[in-house]
N, C-alpha and C positions, 0 to 999 in steps of 0.2 A: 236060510234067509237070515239078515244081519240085525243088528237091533235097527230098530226105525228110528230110535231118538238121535241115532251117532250118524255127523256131517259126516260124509265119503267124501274123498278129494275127487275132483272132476276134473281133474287136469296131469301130465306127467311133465318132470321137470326134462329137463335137457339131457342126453346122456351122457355128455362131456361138459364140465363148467366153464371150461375155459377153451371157447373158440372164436378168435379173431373177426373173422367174418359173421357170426350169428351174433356176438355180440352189438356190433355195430349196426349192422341190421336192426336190432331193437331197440337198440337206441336212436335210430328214425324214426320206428313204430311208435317209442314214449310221445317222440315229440311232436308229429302229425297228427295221431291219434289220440292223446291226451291220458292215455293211462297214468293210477296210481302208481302201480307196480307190474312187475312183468308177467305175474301169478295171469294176467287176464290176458297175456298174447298166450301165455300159453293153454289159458281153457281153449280159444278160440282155435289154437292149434290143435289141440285134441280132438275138436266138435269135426274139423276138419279132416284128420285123422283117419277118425271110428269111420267118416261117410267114405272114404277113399278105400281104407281096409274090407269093409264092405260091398262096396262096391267089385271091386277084385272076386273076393269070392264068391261072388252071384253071378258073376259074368259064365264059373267054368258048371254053375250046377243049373239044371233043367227040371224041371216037374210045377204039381200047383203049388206047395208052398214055395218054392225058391219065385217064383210066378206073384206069389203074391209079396214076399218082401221085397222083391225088386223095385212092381207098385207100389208099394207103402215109400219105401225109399227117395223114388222120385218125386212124390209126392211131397213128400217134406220139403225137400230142396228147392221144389218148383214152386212152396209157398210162400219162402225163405227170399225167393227170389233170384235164388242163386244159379237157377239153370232156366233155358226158355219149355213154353209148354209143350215144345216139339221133339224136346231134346232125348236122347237114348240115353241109356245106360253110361255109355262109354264116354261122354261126357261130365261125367260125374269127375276123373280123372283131371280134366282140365282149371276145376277150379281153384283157384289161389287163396291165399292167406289174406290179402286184400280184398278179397270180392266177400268175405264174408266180414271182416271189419267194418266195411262198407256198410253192411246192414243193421250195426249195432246201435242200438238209441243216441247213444250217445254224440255218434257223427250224421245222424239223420236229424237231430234237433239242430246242430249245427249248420247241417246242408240247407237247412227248409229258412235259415236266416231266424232264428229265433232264439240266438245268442251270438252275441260279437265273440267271441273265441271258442272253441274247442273245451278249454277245461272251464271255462261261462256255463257249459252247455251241463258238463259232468255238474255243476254244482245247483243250477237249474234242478236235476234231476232227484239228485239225493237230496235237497232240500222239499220234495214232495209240490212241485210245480210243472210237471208236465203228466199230462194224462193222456191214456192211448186208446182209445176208443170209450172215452166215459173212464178207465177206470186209472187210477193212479199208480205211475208205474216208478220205485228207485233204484231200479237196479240199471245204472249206465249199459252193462253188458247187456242187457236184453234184444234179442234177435226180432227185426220187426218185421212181420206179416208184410205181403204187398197190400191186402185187402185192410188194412191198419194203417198202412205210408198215410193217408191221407184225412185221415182222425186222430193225427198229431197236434196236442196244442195245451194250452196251461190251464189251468184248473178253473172254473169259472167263477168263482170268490176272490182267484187271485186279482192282484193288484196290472199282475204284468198281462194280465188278459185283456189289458185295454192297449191296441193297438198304437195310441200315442204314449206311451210310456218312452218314458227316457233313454232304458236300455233297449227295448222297442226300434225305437227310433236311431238311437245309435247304432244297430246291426244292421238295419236298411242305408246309413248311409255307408258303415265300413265296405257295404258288398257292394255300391256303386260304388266306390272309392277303387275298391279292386277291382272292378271291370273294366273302367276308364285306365289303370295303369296296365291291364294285359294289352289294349286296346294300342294305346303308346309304345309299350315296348315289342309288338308286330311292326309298328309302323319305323324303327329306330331299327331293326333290323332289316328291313328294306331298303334301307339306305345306303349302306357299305357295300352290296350289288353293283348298283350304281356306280360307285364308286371305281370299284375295282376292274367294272367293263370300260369306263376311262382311262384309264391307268392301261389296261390292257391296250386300247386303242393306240397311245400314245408309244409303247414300246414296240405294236406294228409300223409305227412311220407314218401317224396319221398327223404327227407334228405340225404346225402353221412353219413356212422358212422365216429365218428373219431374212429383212432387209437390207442389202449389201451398201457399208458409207463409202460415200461417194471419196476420191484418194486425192487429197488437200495439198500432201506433203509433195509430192514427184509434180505437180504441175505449178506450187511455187517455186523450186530447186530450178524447174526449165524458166522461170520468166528472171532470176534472179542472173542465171549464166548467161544471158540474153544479154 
């Protein structure tokens, strides 16, 4: 056993630095997710990892203990959220890199509308303003409970725990704000449909004819030679 006083990295870097595609990739992750640095896609790729590596090899071994870390395993995951209560083993496999970002405080203070931004939310948190069941929690990365989802909220001394609070109030309106514009741009996309089923009609010969002019020139030419 190691010293107890010494941090362990809990996370492994990339094994190649320089990959075009993973690069880019996290560079969505920064900017959806609100991370400081990448150190924390990649904890979360680890946590992700160990459950996937584990999982594999408990699939090929049989007896009670293999019996009972499989239960423990699922267990976690299924508290996590990240699997349903019915789910096997072999499920474990399916989950994504997202389904567990998903869970992180950081984008659940956010989902729950209790910061107008993403990195609002990060700074909420590390400034000792959100507490998670009674107790105070700073660490953005923290993996939230289901049985926790819903004893999210800010400290009760603070200021922003009054619901009419400015930034309060301003997250409630940014998320009607963006509900009304998904709401729009569904309906702006059903309109080019439209469109194009006319357009189509009109290249089958569904044309109006026009009206033929009556011929002016040849019946004054006969009254003239008249």
């Amino acid at each position: 056993m190691g010293d107890p006083k010494k941090t362990r990295k809990k996370y492994s870097t990339p094994g190649h630095p320089w990959q075009r595609a993973r690069i880019e990739e996290e560079a969505k992750l920064m900017q959806e997710y609100g991370f400081k640095n990448k150190r924390e896609i990649w904890k979360m790729g680890s946590f992700l990892r160990d459950a996937t590596a584990q999982a594999k090899k408990l699939v090929t071994l049989a007896g009670p203990q293999a019996e009972k870390e499989k239960s423990s395993l699922l267990s976690r995951l299924k508290k996590y959220g990240l699997l349903k209560p019915e789910a096997a083993l072999d499920a474990v496999l399916s989950i994504s890199l997202r389904d567990v970002l998903e869970r992180r405080l950081q984008t659940v203070v956010y989902k729950k509308t209790l910061a107008n931004t993403i990195k609002q939310a990060r700074q909420f948190i590390t400034h000792e303003q959100i507490c998670v069941a009674g107790k105070v929690v700073t660490s953005p990365s923290y993996l939230v409970h289901l049985s926790e989802e819903n004893q999210i909220g800010f400290r009760p001394n603070s200021k922003l725990s009054n619901p009419e609070h400015p930034e309060r109030a301003a997250a409630r309106k940014a998320k009607e704000k963006e509900a009304k514009e998904t709401v729009v741009d569904k309906g702006e996309r059903s309109e080019p449909k439209q469109e194009k089923r006319e357009h189509k009609g009109q290249k089958e010969g569904k044309t109006e004819e026009k009206p033929k002019r009556p011929k002016k020139k040849k019946e004054e030419a006969k009254e003239g030679g008249q």
